[in-house]
C-alpha angles and dihedrals in degrees: 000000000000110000107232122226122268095259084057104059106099128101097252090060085043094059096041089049084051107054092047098053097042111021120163093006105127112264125178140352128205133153098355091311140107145182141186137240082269105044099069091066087047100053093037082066098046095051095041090056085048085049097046086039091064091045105273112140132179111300098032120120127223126206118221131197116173142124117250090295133138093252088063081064107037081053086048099046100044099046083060093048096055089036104249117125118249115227106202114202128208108248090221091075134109139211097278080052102042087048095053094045094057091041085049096049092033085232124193104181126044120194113188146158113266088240095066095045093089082059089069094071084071093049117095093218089178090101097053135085095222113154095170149010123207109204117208105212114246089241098051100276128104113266112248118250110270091004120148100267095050127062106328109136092001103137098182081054096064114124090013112108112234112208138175120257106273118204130100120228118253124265084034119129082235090062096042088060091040116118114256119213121197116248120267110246096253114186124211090262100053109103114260092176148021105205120186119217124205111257119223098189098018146008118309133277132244107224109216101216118181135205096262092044083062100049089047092054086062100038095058089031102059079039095059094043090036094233116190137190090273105040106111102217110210117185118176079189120115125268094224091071128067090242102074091023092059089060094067075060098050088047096048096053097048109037100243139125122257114190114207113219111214094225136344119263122182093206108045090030086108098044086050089049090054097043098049095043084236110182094166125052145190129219148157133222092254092047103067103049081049093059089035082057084064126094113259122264140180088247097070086075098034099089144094094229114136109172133013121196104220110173108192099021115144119245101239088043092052098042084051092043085057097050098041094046105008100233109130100223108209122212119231137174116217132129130192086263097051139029143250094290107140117036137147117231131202091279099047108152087234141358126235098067139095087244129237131312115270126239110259089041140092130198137160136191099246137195114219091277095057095252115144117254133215117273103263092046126108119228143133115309114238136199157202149146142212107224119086110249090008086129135051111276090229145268120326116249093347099095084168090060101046088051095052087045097044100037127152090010085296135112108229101204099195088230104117106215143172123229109214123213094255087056103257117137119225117209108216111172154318099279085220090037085061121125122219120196131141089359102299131112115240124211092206083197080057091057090035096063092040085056089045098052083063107114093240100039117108106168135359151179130195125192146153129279123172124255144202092278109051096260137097128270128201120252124189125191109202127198113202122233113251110279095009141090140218133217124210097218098048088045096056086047091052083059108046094072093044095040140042117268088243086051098057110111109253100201121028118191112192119213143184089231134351109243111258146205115235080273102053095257113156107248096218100176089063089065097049087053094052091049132167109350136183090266098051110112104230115204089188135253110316121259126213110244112217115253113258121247 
Protein backbone atom coordinates (compact mmCIF):
# COMPACT_ATOMS: atom_id res chain seq x y z
CA UNK A 1 0.00 0.00 0.00
CA UNK A 2 2.23 3.00 -1.41
CA UNK A 3 1.59 6.14 0.66
CA UNK A 4 0.78 8.86 -1.68
CA UNK A 5 2.49 12.73 -1.36
CA UNK A 6 0.88 15.40 0.52
CA UNK A 7 -0.60 17.18 -2.64
CA UNK A 8 -2.33 13.63 -3.34
CA UNK A 9 -4.32 13.04 -0.40
CA UNK A 10 -7.87 14.04 -1.36
CA UNK A 11 -10.51 11.97 -2.26
CA UNK A 12 -10.55 12.94 -6.10
CA UNK A 13 -6.62 11.55 -6.45
CA UNK A 14 -7.79 8.64 -4.30
CA UNK A 15 -10.54 7.55 -6.80
CA UNK A 16 -8.57 8.08 -9.83
CA UNK A 17 -5.38 5.90 -8.05
CA UNK A 18 -7.62 3.70 -7.48
CA UNK A 19 -9.23 2.92 -10.73
CA UNK A 20 -6.07 2.60 -12.37
CA UNK A 21 -4.53 0.17 -10.10
CA UNK A 22 -7.70 -2.13 -9.65
CA UNK A 23 -10.07 -1.67 -12.42
CA UNK A 24 -12.43 -3.90 -12.97
CA UNK A 25 -11.45 -6.14 -9.37
CA UNK A 26 -14.62 -6.45 -7.53
CA UNK A 27 -14.97 -3.77 -4.91
CA UNK A 28 -17.98 -3.30 -2.64
CA UNK A 29 -21.69 -4.68 -2.18
CA UNK A 30 -24.79 -2.82 -0.46
CA UNK A 31 -28.39 -3.06 -0.90
CA UNK A 32 -28.39 -5.52 -3.93
CA UNK A 33 -26.06 -3.57 -5.58
CA UNK A 34 -22.25 -3.61 -6.55
CA UNK A 35 -19.63 -1.83 -8.09
CA UNK A 36 -15.83 -2.24 -9.18
CA UNK A 37 -12.44 -0.47 -8.36
CA UNK A 38 -13.45 1.69 -11.39
CA UNK A 39 -16.78 2.40 -10.92
CA UNK A 40 -16.48 4.83 -7.81
CA UNK A 41 -14.58 7.53 -10.04
CA UNK A 42 -17.21 7.02 -12.59
CA UNK A 43 -19.95 7.54 -10.72
CA UNK A 44 -18.05 10.70 -8.39
CA UNK A 45 -18.10 12.52 -11.90
CA UNK A 46 -21.28 11.79 -12.74
CA UNK A 47 -22.85 13.06 -9.35
CA UNK A 48 -20.81 15.92 -9.12
CA UNK A 49 -22.01 17.08 -12.71
CA UNK A 50 -26.02 16.21 -11.20
CA UNK A 51 -24.87 18.51 -7.85
CA UNK A 52 -23.28 21.57 -9.84
CA UNK A 53 -26.17 21.13 -12.26
CA UNK A 54 -28.68 22.00 -9.53
CA UNK A 55 -26.57 24.92 -8.39
CA UNK A 56 -23.87 23.31 -5.60
CA UNK A 57 -20.59 24.71 -5.96
CA UNK A 58 -17.38 24.16 -4.07
CA UNK A 59 -17.76 24.99 -0.60
CA UNK A 60 -21.65 23.99 -0.24
CA UNK A 61 -22.56 21.58 1.94
CA UNK A 62 -25.02 18.81 1.33
CA UNK A 63 -27.16 16.93 4.08
CA UNK A 64 -27.53 13.38 3.80
CA UNK A 65 -30.00 11.00 5.42
CA UNK A 66 -29.91 7.31 4.17
CA UNK A 67 -29.49 3.75 5.41
CA UNK A 68 -26.24 1.93 4.48
CA UNK A 69 -27.39 2.09 0.26
CA UNK A 70 -25.48 2.86 -2.91
CA UNK A 71 -27.19 6.25 -3.36
CA UNK A 72 -25.34 7.53 0.46
CA UNK A 73 -21.87 7.00 -1.79
CA UNK A 74 -22.58 8.05 -5.05
CA UNK A 75 -23.82 11.66 -2.85
CA UNK A 76 -20.16 11.32 -0.81
CA UNK A 77 -18.18 10.80 -3.41
CA UNK A 78 -19.44 13.14 -5.59
CA UNK A 79 -19.66 15.97 -3.30
CA UNK A 80 -15.81 15.43 -2.96
CA UNK A 81 -15.38 15.26 -6.15
CA UNK A 82 -17.03 18.62 -6.98
CA UNK A 83 -15.53 20.13 -3.63
CA UNK A 84 -18.56 20.71 -1.43
CA UNK A 85 -18.48 19.15 1.94
CA UNK A 86 -21.19 15.96 2.70
CA UNK A 87 -23.31 16.23 6.28
CA UNK A 88 -24.31 12.95 7.06
CA UNK A 89 -26.86 12.78 9.10
CA UNK A 90 -27.74 9.85 11.69
CA UNK A 91 -30.79 8.14 10.51
CA UNK A 92 -32.16 7.92 14.40
CA UNK A 93 -32.99 11.61 14.37
CA UNK A 94 -36.13 13.54 14.30
CA UNK A 95 -37.34 16.57 13.09
CA UNK A 96 -35.90 19.01 16.31
CA UNK A 97 -32.74 17.25 15.39
CA UNK A 98 -32.89 17.31 11.23
CA UNK A 99 -33.69 20.93 11.48
CA UNK A 100 -30.74 21.79 13.68
CA UNK A 101 -28.33 19.79 11.64
CA UNK A 102 -29.10 21.78 8.24
CA UNK A 103 -29.23 25.33 10.24
CA UNK A 104 -26.18 24.27 11.68
CA UNK A 105 -24.42 23.27 8.31
CA UNK A 106 -26.04 25.77 6.62
CA UNK A 107 -27.10 22.99 4.18
CA UNK A 108 -28.70 23.64 0.60
CA UNK A 109 -29.30 20.50 -0.64
CA UNK A 110 -30.88 17.50 1.38
CA UNK A 111 -30.71 14.13 0.06
CA UNK A 112 -32.60 11.84 1.91
CA UNK A 113 -34.48 8.30 1.92
CA UNK A 114 -37.95 8.54 1.13
CA UNK A 115 -38.74 6.89 4.76
CA UNK A 116 -37.42 9.76 6.71
CA UNK A 117 -39.10 12.38 4.66
CA UNK A 118 -42.57 12.27 7.01
CA UNK A 119 -40.00 13.28 9.89
CA UNK A 120 -39.60 16.81 8.16
CA UNK A 121 -43.18 18.04 9.15
CA UNK A 122 -41.69 18.22 12.82
CA UNK A 123 -38.57 20.14 11.67
CA UNK A 124 -38.66 23.95 11.92
CA UNK A 125 -36.60 24.48 8.39
CA UNK A 126 -36.97 28.63 8.88
CA UNK A 127 -33.47 28.79 10.14
CA UNK A 128 -31.93 27.05 7.35
CA UNK A 129 -30.68 28.07 3.99
CA UNK A 130 -32.41 24.47 1.84
CA UNK A 131 -33.13 25.14 -1.82
CA UNK A 132 -33.75 21.76 -2.61
CA UNK A 133 -34.33 17.96 -1.35
CA UNK A 134 -33.48 14.89 -3.50
CA UNK A 135 -35.70 11.79 -2.28
CA UNK A 136 -34.19 8.21 -2.83
CA UNK A 137 -37.20 5.99 -3.42
CA UNK A 138 -37.75 3.54 -0.79
CA UNK A 139 -37.21 0.34 -3.79
CA UNK A 140 -34.52 1.36 -5.02
CA UNK A 141 -35.87 3.92 -7.54
CA UNK A 142 -35.89 7.40 -7.31
CA UNK A 143 -39.43 8.91 -5.71
CA UNK A 144 -41.15 10.57 -7.94
CA UNK A 145 -41.42 14.40 -7.56
CA UNK A 146 -44.73 15.33 -5.29
CA UNK A 147 -45.38 11.99 -4.72
CA UNK A 148 -46.92 10.94 -1.56
CA UNK A 149 -44.10 10.23 0.26
CA UNK A 150 -42.28 13.73 -0.58
CA UNK A 151 -43.40 16.96 0.28
CA UNK A 152 -47.00 16.78 0.25
CA UNK A 153 -48.36 18.56 3.26
CA UNK A 154 -44.91 19.54 4.44
CA UNK A 155 -45.31 22.95 5.46
CA UNK A 156 -41.23 23.71 6.53
CA UNK A 157 -40.71 22.45 3.04
CA UNK A 158 -42.62 25.36 1.26
CA UNK A 159 -40.55 27.25 -1.41
CA UNK A 160 -38.07 24.64 -1.34
CA UNK A 161 -38.13 22.31 -4.82
CA UNK A 162 -38.50 18.38 -4.02
CA UNK A 163 -36.97 16.30 -6.66
CA UNK A 164 -36.27 12.59 -7.30
CA UNK A 165 -33.05 11.32 -6.90
CA UNK A 166 -31.46 11.76 -9.92
CA UNK A 167 -28.88 9.75 -10.63
CA UNK A 168 -28.73 6.70 -12.77
CA UNK A 169 -26.92 3.35 -11.39
CA UNK A 170 -23.75 2.47 -12.76
CA UNK A 171 -23.28 0.13 -15.53
CA UNK A 172 -27.10 1.75 -16.92
CA UNK A 173 -27.37 2.94 -20.40
CA UNK A 174 -28.53 6.23 -18.60
CA UNK A 175 -25.21 6.50 -16.88
CA UNK A 176 -23.23 5.57 -19.79
CA UNK A 177 -24.83 8.83 -21.71
CA UNK A 178 -24.53 11.20 -18.10
CA UNK A 179 -22.47 13.98 -18.30
CA UNK A 180 -19.06 13.51 -16.56
CA UNK A 181 -17.30 16.72 -14.77
CA UNK A 182 -13.43 16.71 -13.82
CA UNK A 183 -12.70 16.68 -10.37
CA UNK A 184 -12.11 20.03 -8.47
CA UNK A 185 -8.39 20.22 -7.27
CA UNK A 186 -9.15 19.60 -3.52
CA UNK A 187 -6.29 19.92 -1.35
CA UNK A 188 -5.82 17.76 2.15
CA UNK A 189 -7.04 20.59 4.08
CA UNK A 190 -10.56 21.31 2.11
CA UNK A 191 -13.22 20.06 4.04
CA UNK A 192 -14.65 16.34 2.78
CA UNK A 193 -17.39 16.10 6.07
CA UNK A 194 -19.02 17.62 8.30
CA UNK A 195 -19.61 14.98 11.04
CA UNK A 196 -21.85 15.82 14.04
CA UNK A 197 -21.01 14.62 17.23
CA UNK A 198 -23.59 14.06 20.11
CA UNK A 199 -23.32 17.10 22.89
CA UNK A 200 -23.45 16.23 26.45
CA UNK A 201 -23.74 19.72 27.86
CA UNK A 202 -24.84 21.49 24.65
CA UNK A 203 -25.86 21.12 21.38
CA UNK A 204 -23.92 19.16 19.28
CA UNK A 205 -20.88 19.85 17.31
CA UNK A 206 -20.20 19.85 13.54
CA UNK A 207 -16.61 17.93 12.98
CA UNK A 208 -14.78 19.56 10.22
CA UNK A 209 -13.10 16.63 8.62
CA UNK A 210 -10.88 17.29 5.64
CA UNK A 211 -9.73 15.22 2.65
CA UNK A 212 -6.40 14.25 4.09
CA UNK A 213 -8.06 13.43 7.72
CA UNK A 214 -9.99 10.78 5.72
CA UNK A 215 -7.00 9.04 3.78
CA UNK A 216 -5.23 8.87 6.74
CA UNK A 217 -8.21 7.01 8.62
CA UNK A 218 -7.72 4.03 5.88
CA UNK A 219 -4.37 4.07 5.61
CA UNK A 220 -3.69 3.41 9.55
CA UNK A 221 -6.45 1.73 9.66
CA UNK A 222 -5.73 -1.27 6.87
CA UNK A 223 -2.38 -1.02 8.49
CA UNK A 224 -3.65 -1.80 11.90
CA UNK A 225 -5.94 -4.64 10.72
CA UNK A 226 -3.42 -5.61 8.18
CA UNK A 227 -5.76 -5.48 5.48
CA UNK A 228 -4.50 -6.95 1.94
CA UNK A 229 -5.76 -7.02 -1.67
CA UNK A 230 -7.61 -9.94 -0.95
CA UNK A 231 -9.11 -9.30 2.72
CA UNK A 232 -13.34 -8.83 2.22
CA UNK A 233 -14.19 -6.04 4.91
CA UNK A 234 -17.78 -6.51 6.19
CA UNK A 235 -19.19 -3.72 8.72
CA UNK A 236 -22.86 -3.99 9.88
CA UNK A 237 -21.95 -0.76 11.16
CA UNK A 238 -23.85 2.82 9.61
CA UNK A 239 -22.63 4.78 6.92
CA UNK A 240 -23.29 8.18 8.77
CA UNK A 241 -20.28 7.43 11.32
CA UNK A 242 -16.39 7.25 10.54
CA UNK A 243 -16.36 4.10 11.46
CA UNK A 244 -18.20 2.27 8.32
CA UNK A 245 -17.34 5.08 6.07
CA UNK A 246 -13.75 4.62 6.67
CA UNK A 247 -14.05 1.11 5.26
CA UNK A 248 -14.82 2.30 1.82
CA UNK A 249 -11.21 3.83 2.63
CA UNK A 250 -9.67 0.93 3.75
CA UNK A 251 -11.13 -0.90 0.60
CA UNK A 252 -10.01 1.81 -2.02
CA UNK A 253 -6.30 1.89 -0.99
CA UNK A 254 -5.77 -1.53 -0.96
CA UNK A 255 -7.59 -3.00 -3.59
CA UNK A 256 -9.82 -5.07 -1.72
CA UNK A 257 -13.99 -5.72 -1.36
CA UNK A 258 -15.95 -4.40 1.46
CA UNK A 259 -19.41 -5.69 1.63
CA UNK A 260 -22.34 -2.85 3.65
CA UNK A 261 -24.82 -4.61 5.81
CA UNK A 262 -27.85 -3.01 5.78
CA UNK A 263 -28.35 -3.24 9.90
CA UNK A 264 -26.70 -5.36 12.94
CA UNK A 265 -28.49 -8.51 14.17
CA UNK A 266 -27.25 -10.43 16.85
CA UNK A 267 -28.88 -13.59 15.62
CA UNK A 268 -28.22 -13.86 11.72
CA UNK A 269 -24.28 -11.65 12.21
CA UNK A 270 -22.53 -15.22 11.49
CA UNK A 271 -24.55 -16.24 8.76
CA UNK A 272 -23.80 -12.75 7.23
CA UNK A 273 -20.48 -13.26 7.84
CA UNK A 274 -20.62 -16.52 5.96
CA UNK A 275 -22.60 -15.35 3.25
CA UNK A 276 -20.58 -12.24 2.48
CA UNK A 277 -16.66 -14.23 2.87
CA UNK A 278 -15.95 -11.49 5.45
CA UNK A 279 -12.24 -11.84 6.87
CA UNK A 280 -12.26 -8.51 8.39
CA UNK A 281 -15.02 -7.21 10.78
CA UNK A 282 -16.23 -4.51 12.36
CA UNK A 283 -17.52 -4.30 15.52
CA UNK A 284 -18.37 -1.98 18.74
CA UNK A 285 -17.97 -2.55 22.71
CA UNK A 286 -21.64 -3.03 23.12
CA UNK A 287 -21.80 -5.48 20.06
CA UNK A 288 -19.86 -8.48 21.27
CA UNK A 289 -21.54 -9.22 24.95
CA UNK A 290 -24.44 -8.93 23.06
CA UNK A 291 -23.44 -11.80 20.67
CA UNK A 292 -21.78 -13.61 23.60
CA UNK A 293 -25.72 -13.23 25.26
CA UNK A 294 -26.85 -15.74 22.10
CA UNK A 295 -27.15 -19.25 22.24
CA UNK A 296 -24.38 -20.95 20.86
CA UNK A 297 -24.37 -22.29 17.13
CA UNK A 298 -22.10 -24.16 14.70
CA UNK A 299 -21.90 -20.91 12.62
CA UNK A 300 -19.94 -19.05 14.90
CA UNK A 301 -17.21 -21.01 13.80
CA UNK A 302 -18.26 -21.41 10.14
CA UNK A 303 -16.57 -18.31 8.72
CA UNK A 304 -13.63 -17.09 7.15
CA UNK A 305 -13.27 -14.24 9.52
CA UNK A 306 -9.85 -13.73 10.70
CA UNK A 307 -9.66 -10.18 12.89
CA UNK A 308 -12.16 -8.06 14.25
CA UNK A 309 -11.43 -4.84 15.28
CA UNK A 310 -13.53 -4.36 18.63
CA UNK A 311 -12.64 -1.12 20.22
CA UNK A 312 -14.16 -1.10 23.93
CA UNK A 313 -14.53 -4.40 24.38
CA UNK A 314 -13.96 -5.46 27.39
CA UNK A 315 -10.86 -7.93 27.98
CA UNK A 316 -12.71 -11.11 29.52
CA UNK A 317 -15.75 -10.57 26.51
CA UNK A 318 -13.43 -10.48 24.04
CA UNK A 319 -10.97 -13.61 25.44
CA UNK A 320 -14.31 -15.60 25.61
CA UNK A 321 -15.59 -14.09 21.80
CA UNK A 322 -12.16 -15.69 20.44
CA UNK A 323 -12.55 -18.83 21.88
CA UNK A 324 -16.10 -19.25 21.20
CA UNK A 325 -15.84 -18.02 17.41
CA UNK A 326 -11.99 -17.65 16.70
CA UNK A 327 -11.89 -14.52 15.57
CA UNK A 328 -8.96 -12.47 17.59
CA UNK A 329 -10.93 -8.85 18.31
CA UNK A 330 -8.05 -5.80 18.52
CA UNK A 331 -8.47 -2.84 20.66
CA UNK A 332 -7.96 1.12 18.96
CA UNK A 333 -8.39 4.71 20.14
CA UNK A 334 -9.83 7.26 17.41
CA UNK A 335 -12.58 9.67 17.49
CA UNK A 336 -14.26 11.65 14.61
CA UNK A 337 -12.08 14.35 15.56
CA UNK A 338 -8.89 12.37 15.52
CA UNK A 339 -7.49 9.44 13.79
CA UNK A 340 -6.46 5.87 14.32
CA UNK A 341 -3.26 6.87 16.64
CA UNK A 342 -3.09 4.27 19.52
CA UNK A 343 -4.16 0.33 18.57
CA UNK A 344 -3.03 -3.60 19.78
CA UNK A 345 -2.20 -5.97 17.17
CA UNK A 346 -2.20 -9.91 17.18
CA UNK A 347 0.82 -9.99 18.73
CA UNK A 348 0.16 -7.48 21.46
CA UNK A 349 2.48 -8.42 24.57
CA UNK A 350 -0.75 -8.46 26.67
CA UNK A 351 -5.00 -7.75 26.35
CA UNK A 352 -6.98 -5.46 28.42
CA UNK A 353 -5.47 -2.27 27.21
CA UNK A 354 -6.14 0.38 24.66
CA UNK A 355 -2.85 -0.70 22.96
CA UNK A 356 0.46 1.56 22.08
CA UNK A 357 0.76 4.77 20.46
CA UNK A 358 1.13 4.66 16.58
CA UNK A 359 3.99 6.05 14.60
CA UNK A 360 3.00 9.46 13.07
CA UNK A 361 1.24 10.37 16.41
CA UNK A 362 1.99 12.08 19.65
CA UNK A 363 -0.12 11.92 23.42
CA UNK A 364 0.48 12.50 26.38
CA UNK A 365 -1.43 11.81 30.09
CA UNK A 366 -2.09 15.23 31.02
CA UNK A 367 -3.17 17.24 34.45
CA UNK A 368 -5.80 20.19 33.85
CA UNK A 369 -3.13 22.47 32.89
CA UNK A 370 -1.82 20.23 30.03
CA UNK A 371 1.57 19.12 31.94
CA UNK A 372 2.59 15.82 31.35
CA UNK A 373 2.07 13.28 34.29
CA UNK A 374 4.09 10.21 35.54
CA UNK A 375 3.30 6.87 33.90
CA UNK A 376 0.66 5.17 36.51
CA UNK A 377 -1.22 8.19 36.80
CA UNK A 378 -4.72 8.81 35.32
CA UNK A 379 -5.36 12.20 33.28
CA UNK A 380 -6.81 13.50 30.18
CA UNK A 381 -5.73 11.87 27.20
CA UNK A 382 -3.96 14.32 24.50
CA UNK A 383 -3.25 14.20 20.99
CA UNK A 384 -1.52 15.08 17.83
CA UNK A 385 -0.29 14.09 14.65
CA UNK A 386 2.32 14.74 12.28
CA UNK A 387 0.86 14.88 9.26
CA UNK A 388 -0.68 18.20 8.06
CA UNK A 389 -4.83 17.87 7.96
CA UNK A 390 -4.60 14.06 9.86
CA UNK A 391 -7.41 15.58 12.57
CA UNK A 392 -10.01 16.90 12.30
CA UNK A 393 -9.53 21.18 11.64
CA UNK A 394 -12.18 21.92 14.47
CA UNK A 395 -15.85 22.54 15.18
CA UNK A 396 -18.02 24.40 12.62
CA UNK A 397 -19.17 27.80 13.64
CA UNK A 398 -18.09 27.24 17.40
CA UNK A 399 -14.48 28.88 17.23
CA UNK A 400 -14.67 28.65 21.40
CA UNK A 401 -14.99 25.23 21.22
CA UNK A 402 -12.48 24.44 18.93
CA UNK A 403 -10.17 26.42 20.94
CA UNK A 404 -11.04 24.52 24.40
CA UNK A 405 -10.77 21.40 22.50
CA UNK A 406 -7.65 22.29 20.65
CA UNK A 407 -5.80 24.17 23.34
CA UNK A 408 -2.29 24.50 23.68
CA UNK A 409 -1.75 22.79 19.85
CA UNK A 410 -3.33 19.53 21.50
CA UNK A 411 -6.37 17.72 21.07
CA UNK A 412 -7.85 17.11 24.46
CA UNK A 413 -9.85 14.28 23.86
CA UNK A 414 -12.19 14.39 27.31
CA UNK A 415 -11.22 10.09 27.87
CA UNK A 416 -9.22 10.01 31.26
CA UNK A 417 -6.52 7.22 30.83
CA UNK A 418 -3.47 5.69 32.47
CA UNK A 419 -0.04 5.02 30.48
CA UNK A 420 1.44 2.12 31.76
CA UNK A 421 5.43 1.59 32.00
CA UNK A 422 5.53 -0.74 29.16
CA UNK A 423 3.76 2.11 27.00
CA UNK A 424 -0.12 0.86 26.83
CA UNK A 425 -2.09 2.82 27.18
CA UNK A 426 -5.44 1.98 29.81
CA UNK A 427 -8.74 3.71 29.05
CA UNK A 428 -10.52 4.58 32.46
CA UNK A 429 -13.37 6.60 31.94
CA UNK A 430 -15.31 9.46 30.29
CA UNK A 431 -13.85 12.68 32.57
CA UNK A 432 -17.47 13.98 32.44
CA UNK A 433 -18.75 10.41 32.71
CA UNK A 434 -16.64 10.37 36.60
CA UNK A 435 -18.23 9.61 39.38
CA UNK A 436 -17.57 11.45 42.68
CA UNK A 437 -18.82 9.85 46.18
CA UNK A 438 -17.09 9.75 49.86
CA UNK A 439 -14.56 11.31 48.66
CA UNK A 440 -13.40 9.01 46.15
CA UNK A 441 -13.37 9.27 42.47
CA UNK A 442 -15.57 6.24 40.45
CA UNK A 443 -14.55 4.78 36.63
CA UNK A 444 -17.72 3.88 35.97
CA UNK A 445 -15.94 1.68 33.05
CA UNK A 446 -14.11 0.32 36.14
CA UNK A 447 -17.79 -0.83 37.92
CA UNK A 448 -19.18 -1.71 34.54
CA UNK A 449 -16.53 -4.73 33.75
CA UNK A 450 -16.66 -5.85 37.08
CA UNK A 451 -21.01 -6.13 36.41
CA UNK A 452 -20.33 -7.74 33.12
CA UNK A 453 -18.00 -10.47 34.30
CA UNK A 454 -21.49 -11.80 36.50
CA UNK A 455 -22.43 -14.92 35.15
CA UNK A 456 -26.20 -13.55 34.07
CA UNK A 457 -25.20 -9.71 32.79
CA UNK A 458 -25.30 -9.13 29.60
CA UNK A 459 -25.01 -5.51 29.22
CA UNK A 460 -24.74 -2.80 31.42
CA UNK A 461 -24.36 1.05 32.12
CA UNK A 462 -23.48 2.73 35.12
CA UNK A 463 -23.82 6.35 35.70
CA UNK A 464 -24.33 9.16 38.33
CA UNK A 465 -27.54 10.38 39.98
CA UNK A 466 -27.61 12.74 42.66
CA UNK A 467 -28.32 11.80 46.34
CA UNK A 468 -29.45 13.09 49.60
CA UNK A 469 -26.00 14.46 50.38
CA UNK A 470 -24.84 16.52 47.55
CA UNK A 471 -22.94 14.24 46.24
CA UNK A 472 -23.23 11.55 43.36
CA UNK A 473 -24.59 7.61 43.63
CA UNK A 474 -23.99 5.10 41.60
CA UNK A 475 -26.73 3.76 39.34
CA UNK A 476 -26.46 0.78 37.40
CA UNK A 477 -28.92 -0.27 34.68
CA UNK A 478 -28.66 -4.20 34.15
CA UNK A 479 -29.80 -6.10 31.28
CA UNK A 480 -30.42 -9.76 32.07
CA UNK A 481 -28.74 -12.79 29.87
CA UNK A 482 -31.34 -14.68 27.69
CA UNK A 483 -33.32 -17.41 29.95
CA UNK A 484 -31.93 -16.24 33.17
CA UNK A 485 -32.65 -13.75 36.05
CA UNK A 486 -30.90 -11.52 38.25
CA UNK A 487 -31.36 -10.66 41.63
CA UNK A 488 -30.42 -7.17 43.13
CA UNK A 489 -29.08 -8.51 46.66
CA UNK A 490 -26.67 -11.49 45.24
CA UNK A 491 -25.43 -9.15 42.75
CA UNK A 492 -24.37 -6.65 45.07
CA UNK A 493 -22.81 -9.43 46.95
CA UNK A 494 -20.99 -10.63 43.79
CA UNK A 495 -19.47 -7.11 43.91
CA UNK A 496 -18.44 -6.45 47.23
CA UNK A 497 -15.58 -8.72 47.10
CA UNK A 498 -14.34 -7.35 43.16
CA UNK A 499 -15.14 -3.27 43.92
CA UNK A 500 -14.66 -0.56 46.83
CA UNK A 501 -16.99 -0.21 48.79
CA UNK A 502 -17.36 3.56 47.51
CA UNK A 503 -17.40 2.23 44.30
CA UNK A 504 -21.06 -0.72 44.84
CA UNK A 505 -23.79 0.40 42.93
CA UNK A 506 -26.45 1.87 45.25
CA UNK A 507 -29.57 1.61 42.97
CA UNK A 508 -29.82 -1.08 40.28
CA UNK A 509 -32.86 -0.79 37.54
CA UNK A 510 -33.25 -3.82 35.58
CA UNK A 511 -34.40 -3.56 31.89
CA UNK A 512 -35.33 -5.60 28.95
CA UNK A 513 -32.75 -3.52 26.75
CA UNK A 514 -30.36 0.12 27.45
CA UNK A 515 -31.39 2.68 25.13
CA UNK A 516 -28.86 3.01 22.21
CA UNK A 517 -27.46 5.20 19.64
CA UNK A 518 -27.72 3.55 15.33
CA UNK A 519 -24.39 1.99 16.44
CA UNK A 520 -25.33 0.36 19.43
CA UNK A 521 -23.67 3.29 21.93
CA UNK A 522 -25.20 3.36 25.17
CA UNK A 523 -27.08 6.56 25.42
CA UNK A 524 -26.26 7.18 29.00
CA UNK A 525 -27.77 10.37 29.41
CA UNK A 526 -30.94 8.87 28.73
CA UNK A 527 -30.59 7.02 31.63
CA UNK A 528 -29.60 9.96 33.95
CA UNK A 529 -32.69 11.71 32.74
CA UNK A 530 -34.88 8.91 33.50
CA UNK A 531 -33.32 8.59 37.25
CA UNK A 532 -34.39 6.76 40.16
CA UNK A 533 -38.04 5.29 39.48
CA UNK A 534 -40.43 3.44 41.31
CA UNK A 535 -39.17 0.43 39.97
CA UNK A 536 -35.34 1.02 40.82
CA UNK A 537 -34.15 -1.55 43.59
CA UNK A 538 -32.34 0.73 46.34
CA UNK A 539 -29.67 -1.14 48.55
CA UNK A 540 -29.38 2.28 50.93
CA UNK A 541 -26.85 4.94 51.39
CA UNK A 542 -23.24 3.35 51.58
CA UNK A 543 -21.70 2.92 54.53
CA UNK A 544 -17.85 3.17 55.13
CA UNK A 545 -16.54 -0.06 56.16
CA UNK A 546 -13.83 0.29 58.76
CA UNK A 547 -10.47 -0.36 57.58
CA UNK A 548 -9.11 -3.98 58.63
CA UNK A 549 -6.05 -4.36 61.26
Amino acid sequence: MSILTAPERNLPRMLQRQAAAFGDKPLLQVAGRSWTHADPMRAASRMAARLAACGVKQGDRIALMSGNRIEFLETFLGAGWLGASTVPINTASMGPQIAYFLANSGATLLVIEAGFVERLAAADLSGSQLREVWVIGADGEAQAPGGSVAARGIDSLEGVLIAAYPFAAVGTEAEAEAEAIEPYDAKPGDPLAIMYTSGTTGPAKGVMCPHAQYYWWGINSADVLGVGGDDVLCTTLPLFHINALNTFAQAALTGCRVVFESRFSASGFWASMRDSGATVVYLLGAMVPILLAQPVVAGEREHRVRVGLGPGVPAAAAATFLERTGVRLLEGYGSTETNFAIATRPDSPRAGVMGWLRAGFEARVANDDDDALPDGTAGELLLRADEPYAFASGYLGMPEKTIEAWRNLWFHTGDRVVRDADGAFRFIDRIKDAIRRRGENISSFEVEQVLLSHPSVAACAVYPVGSELAEDEVMAALVAREGQALDPVELIGFCESRLPYFALPRYVDLLPDLPRTENGKVQKYKLRERGVTAGTWDRGPVQRKPAKA
